[in-house]
matplotlib code that plots the C-alpha trace (Angstrom):
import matplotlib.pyplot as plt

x = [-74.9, -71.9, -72.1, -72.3, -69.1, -68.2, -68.0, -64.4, -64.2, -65.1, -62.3, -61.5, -61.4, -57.8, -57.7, -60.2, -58.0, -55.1, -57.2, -58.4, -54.9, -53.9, -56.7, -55.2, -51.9, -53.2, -55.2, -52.0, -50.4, -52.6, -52.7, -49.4, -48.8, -51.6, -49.9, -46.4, -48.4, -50.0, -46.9, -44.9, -47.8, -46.0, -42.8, -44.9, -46.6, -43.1, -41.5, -44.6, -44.1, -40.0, -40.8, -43.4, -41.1, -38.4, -41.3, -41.6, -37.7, -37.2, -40.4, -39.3, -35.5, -37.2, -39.0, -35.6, -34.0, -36.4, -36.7, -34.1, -33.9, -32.0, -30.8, -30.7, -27.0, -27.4, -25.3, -22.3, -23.3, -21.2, -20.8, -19.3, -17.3, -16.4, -13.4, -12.8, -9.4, -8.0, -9.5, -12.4, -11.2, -12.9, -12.1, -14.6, -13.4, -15.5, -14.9, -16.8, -18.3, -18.7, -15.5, -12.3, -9.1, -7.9, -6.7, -3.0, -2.6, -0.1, 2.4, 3.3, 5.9, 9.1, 11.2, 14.4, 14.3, 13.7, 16.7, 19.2, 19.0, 18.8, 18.5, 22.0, 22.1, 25.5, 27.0, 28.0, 27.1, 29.6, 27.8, 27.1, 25.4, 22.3, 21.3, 18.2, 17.0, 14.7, 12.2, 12.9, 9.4, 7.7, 5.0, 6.0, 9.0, 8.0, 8.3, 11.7, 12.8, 15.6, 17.5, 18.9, 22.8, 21.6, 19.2, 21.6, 24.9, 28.7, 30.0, 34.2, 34.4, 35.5, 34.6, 33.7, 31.6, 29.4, 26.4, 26.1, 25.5, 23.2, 21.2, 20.3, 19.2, 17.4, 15.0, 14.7, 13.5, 10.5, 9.3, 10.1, 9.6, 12.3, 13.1, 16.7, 17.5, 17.7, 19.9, 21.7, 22.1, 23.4, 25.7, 27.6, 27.8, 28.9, 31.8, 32.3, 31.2, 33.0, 33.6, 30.9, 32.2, 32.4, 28.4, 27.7, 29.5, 28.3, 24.9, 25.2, 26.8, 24.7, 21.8, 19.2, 20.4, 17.6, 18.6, 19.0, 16.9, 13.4, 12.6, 10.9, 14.0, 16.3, 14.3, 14.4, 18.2, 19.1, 16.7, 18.6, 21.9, 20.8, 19.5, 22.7, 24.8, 22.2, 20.2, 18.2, 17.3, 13.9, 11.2, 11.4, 15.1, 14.9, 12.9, 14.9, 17.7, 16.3, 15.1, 18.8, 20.0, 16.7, 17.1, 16.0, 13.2, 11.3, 12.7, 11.1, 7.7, 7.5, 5.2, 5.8, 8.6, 7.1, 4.1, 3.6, 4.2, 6.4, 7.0, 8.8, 5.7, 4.0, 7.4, 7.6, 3.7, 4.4, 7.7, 5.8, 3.7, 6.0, 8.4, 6.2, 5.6, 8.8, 10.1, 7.6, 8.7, 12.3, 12.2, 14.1, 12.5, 13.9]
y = [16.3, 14.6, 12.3, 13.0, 12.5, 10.8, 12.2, 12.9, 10.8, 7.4, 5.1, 4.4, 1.1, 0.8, 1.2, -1.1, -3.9, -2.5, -3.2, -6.3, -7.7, -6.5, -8.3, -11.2, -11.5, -9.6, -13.4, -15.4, -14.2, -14.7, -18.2, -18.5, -17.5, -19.9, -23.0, -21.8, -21.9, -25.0, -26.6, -25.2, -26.0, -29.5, -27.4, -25.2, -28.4, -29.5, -26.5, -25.8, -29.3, -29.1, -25.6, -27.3, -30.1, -27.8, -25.9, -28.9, -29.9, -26.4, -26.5, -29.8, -28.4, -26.0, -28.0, -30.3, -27.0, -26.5, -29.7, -31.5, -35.2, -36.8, -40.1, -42.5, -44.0, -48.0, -49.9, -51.7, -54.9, -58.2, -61.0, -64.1, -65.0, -69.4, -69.7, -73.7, -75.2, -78.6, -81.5, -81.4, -78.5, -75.2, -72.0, -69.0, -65.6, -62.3, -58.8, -55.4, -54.7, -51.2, -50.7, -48.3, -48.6, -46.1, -42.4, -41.6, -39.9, -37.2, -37.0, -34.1, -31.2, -32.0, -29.1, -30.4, -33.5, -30.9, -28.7, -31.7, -35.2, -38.3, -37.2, -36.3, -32.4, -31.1, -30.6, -27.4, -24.8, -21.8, -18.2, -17.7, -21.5, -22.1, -22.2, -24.4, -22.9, -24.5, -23.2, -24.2, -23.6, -27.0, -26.0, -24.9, -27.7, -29.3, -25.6, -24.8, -22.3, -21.7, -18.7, -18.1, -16.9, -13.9, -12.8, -13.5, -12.0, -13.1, -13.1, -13.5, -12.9, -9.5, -7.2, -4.4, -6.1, -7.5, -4.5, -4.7, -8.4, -8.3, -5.4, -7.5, -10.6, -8.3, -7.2, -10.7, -11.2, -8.1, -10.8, -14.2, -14.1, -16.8, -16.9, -18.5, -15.8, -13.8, -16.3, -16.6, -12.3, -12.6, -15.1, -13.1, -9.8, -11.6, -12.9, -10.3, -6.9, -3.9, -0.5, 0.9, 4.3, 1.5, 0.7, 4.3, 5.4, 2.3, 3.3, 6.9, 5.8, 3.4, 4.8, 3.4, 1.5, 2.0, -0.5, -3.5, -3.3, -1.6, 1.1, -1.0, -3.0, -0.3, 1.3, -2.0, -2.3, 1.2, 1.2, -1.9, -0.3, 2.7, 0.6, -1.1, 1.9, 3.9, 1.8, 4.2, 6.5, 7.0, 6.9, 10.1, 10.4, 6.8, 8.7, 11.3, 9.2, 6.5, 10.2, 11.4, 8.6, 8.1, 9.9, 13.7, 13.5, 11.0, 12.2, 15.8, 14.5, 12.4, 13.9, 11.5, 13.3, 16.3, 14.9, 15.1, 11.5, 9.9, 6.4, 3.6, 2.0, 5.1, 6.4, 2.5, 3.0, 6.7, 5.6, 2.1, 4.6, 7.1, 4.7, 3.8, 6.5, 7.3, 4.3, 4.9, 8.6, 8.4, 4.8, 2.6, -0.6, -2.8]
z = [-89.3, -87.3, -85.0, -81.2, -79.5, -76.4, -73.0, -72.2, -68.8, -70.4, -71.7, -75.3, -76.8, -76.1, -72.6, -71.9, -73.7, -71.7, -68.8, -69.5, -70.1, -66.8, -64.9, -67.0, -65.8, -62.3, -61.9, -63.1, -60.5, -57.9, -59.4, -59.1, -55.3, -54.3, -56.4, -54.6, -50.7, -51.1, -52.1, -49.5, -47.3, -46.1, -45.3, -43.3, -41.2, -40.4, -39.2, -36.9, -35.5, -34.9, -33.2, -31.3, -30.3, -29.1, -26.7, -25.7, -24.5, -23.4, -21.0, -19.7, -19.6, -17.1, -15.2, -14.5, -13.6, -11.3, -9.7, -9.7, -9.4, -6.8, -7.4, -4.7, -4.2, -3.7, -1.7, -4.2, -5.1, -4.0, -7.1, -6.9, -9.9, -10.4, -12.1, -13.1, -13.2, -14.0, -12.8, -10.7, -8.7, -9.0, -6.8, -6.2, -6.0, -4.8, -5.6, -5.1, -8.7, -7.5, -6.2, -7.3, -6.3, -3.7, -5.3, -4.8, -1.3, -2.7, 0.4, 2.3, 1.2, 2.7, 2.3, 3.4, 1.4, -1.6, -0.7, 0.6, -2.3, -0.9, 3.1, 3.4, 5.3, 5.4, 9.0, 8.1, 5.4, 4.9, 4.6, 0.7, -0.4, 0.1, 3.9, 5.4, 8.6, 11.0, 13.2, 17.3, 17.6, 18.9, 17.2, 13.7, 13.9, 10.5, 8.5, 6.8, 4.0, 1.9, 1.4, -2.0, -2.2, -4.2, -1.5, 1.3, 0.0, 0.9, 4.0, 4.6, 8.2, 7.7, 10.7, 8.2, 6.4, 9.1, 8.9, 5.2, 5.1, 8.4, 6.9, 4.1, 6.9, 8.8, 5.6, 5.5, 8.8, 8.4, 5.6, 7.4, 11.1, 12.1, 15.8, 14.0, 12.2, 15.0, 16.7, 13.0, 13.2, 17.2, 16.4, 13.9, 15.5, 18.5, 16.4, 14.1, 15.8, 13.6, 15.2, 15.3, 13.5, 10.6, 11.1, 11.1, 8.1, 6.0, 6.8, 6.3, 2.6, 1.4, -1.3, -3.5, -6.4, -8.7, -11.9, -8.9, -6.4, -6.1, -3.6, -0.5, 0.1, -0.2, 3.1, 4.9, 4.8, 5.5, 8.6, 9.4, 9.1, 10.9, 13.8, 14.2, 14.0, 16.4, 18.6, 19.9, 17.0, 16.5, 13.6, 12.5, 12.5, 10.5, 8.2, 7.2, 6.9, 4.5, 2.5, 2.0, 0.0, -2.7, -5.9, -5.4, -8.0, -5.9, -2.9, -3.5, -3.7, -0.8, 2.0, 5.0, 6.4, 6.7, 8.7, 12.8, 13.3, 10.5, 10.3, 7.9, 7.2, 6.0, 4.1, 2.6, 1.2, -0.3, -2.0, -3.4, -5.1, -6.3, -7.6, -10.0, -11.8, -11.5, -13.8, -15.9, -16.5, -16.9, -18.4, -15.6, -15.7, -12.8]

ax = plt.figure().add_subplot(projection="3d")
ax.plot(x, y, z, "-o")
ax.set_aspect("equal")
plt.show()
């Protein structure tokens, strides 16, 4: 008869070896961790306690944040120092322990000291160096300028030439309100008035120069031209005017004309604007 044989579920001999040498190494392991935390256990301490200590500064980091100390300023205290000397002399001396010698008051802007060395101002300046003009003005009587000979142009005393080298002095005077420059400007067309058919046609010629001066300035002495040709032209006859000699594709997008009430400011604004794209577009960096 055979024997009986075993139910199929239950494990065989082999398994339960395979098993047992699991739990083995399953407990050596185990073993293992535990040995690794309780020698790390010291680390752990220490790190608790440095994260405990910087609670601690941070709270009272806070706190001093939030109420600030003030420190009371005592008065500087007075010593006596002995200094001995030969014989059986001896001299005291006191000084201010506290005390700092006196900052460097920086002095005042001079401007005419900087534009004329050494005090000397020339008794008379010809029209093309640099000129130093003074306000009358009691009030402002300490404020001076300089105008560079590249802003202010060359003047020879030729009649013709008078409302080309005003024009660029009155743009000047928009910028720098100078009760002298106006007596500067009436001085020379008293001496040097040109006919005025001259003013009229230099203003009616002159144009933008795009590659040497920018847009703005361009208005200012044309308008000026304009005014000394025409006294009594208006804005909007101004406008058009300044409009005829800028370069047609800014020209034809400017709207300021074309409006009820045009004026120079408002023209000055649109072609600011316009000029910039328009350098940028066709490449004509000033």
């Amino acid at each position: 008869m055979a024997p009986p044989k075993a139910p199929p579920d239950t494990p065989t001999r082999d398994e339960f070896a395979a098993l047992d040498a699991a739990r083995a190494k399953l407990d050596g392991d185990v073993s293992a961790l535990r040995n690794s935390i309780d020698s790390n256990n010291s680390d752990i301490g220490s790190l608790k306690a440095e994260v405990g200590s910087l609670h601690s500064k941070f709270d009272e980091l806070l706190n001093r944040l939030a109420h600030p100390v003030t420190t009371k300023t005592e008065p500087a205290s007075t010593h006596t120092l002995a200094s001995s000397t030969t014989g059986a002399s001896t001299a005291s001396s006191t000084f201010d322990a506290a005390s700092t010698p006196p900052s460097p008051v920086t002095p005042k802007w001079n401007s005419a000291e900087a534009a004329f060395r050494g005090g000397m101002t020339p008794s008379s300046v010809s029209v093309g160096k640099n000129i130093r003009i003074q306000l009358p003005d009691a009030e402002e009587s300490g404020r001076s300028f300089n105008i560079k000979p590249e802003e202010l142009g060359f003047f020879h005393g030729v009649p013709e030439d008078t409302a080309l080298f005003l024009s660029n002095i009155e743009a000047m005077r928009v910028s720098e309100t100078d009760s002298g420059l106006d007596a500067f400007i009436a001085t020379i067309r008293t001496n040097f008035r040109p006919p005025i058919a001259v003013i009229r046609q230099q203003a009616r010629a002159r144009r933008w120069l795009p590659d040497s001066e920018d847009v703005v300035h361009y208005t200012f002495v044309k308008a000026a031209m304009l005014k000394t040709g025409w006294e009594n032209m208006g804005e909007d006859e101004l406008v058009s005017e300044v409009i005829e000699g800028i370069d047609p594709s800014i020209a034809k997008l400017v709207q300021t004309p074309f409006r009820a009430d045009p004026t120079l400011s408002a023209l000055r604004s649109e072609l600011r604007m316009q000029e910039t794209y328009w350098r940028a577009e066709y490449g004509r960096p000033l």
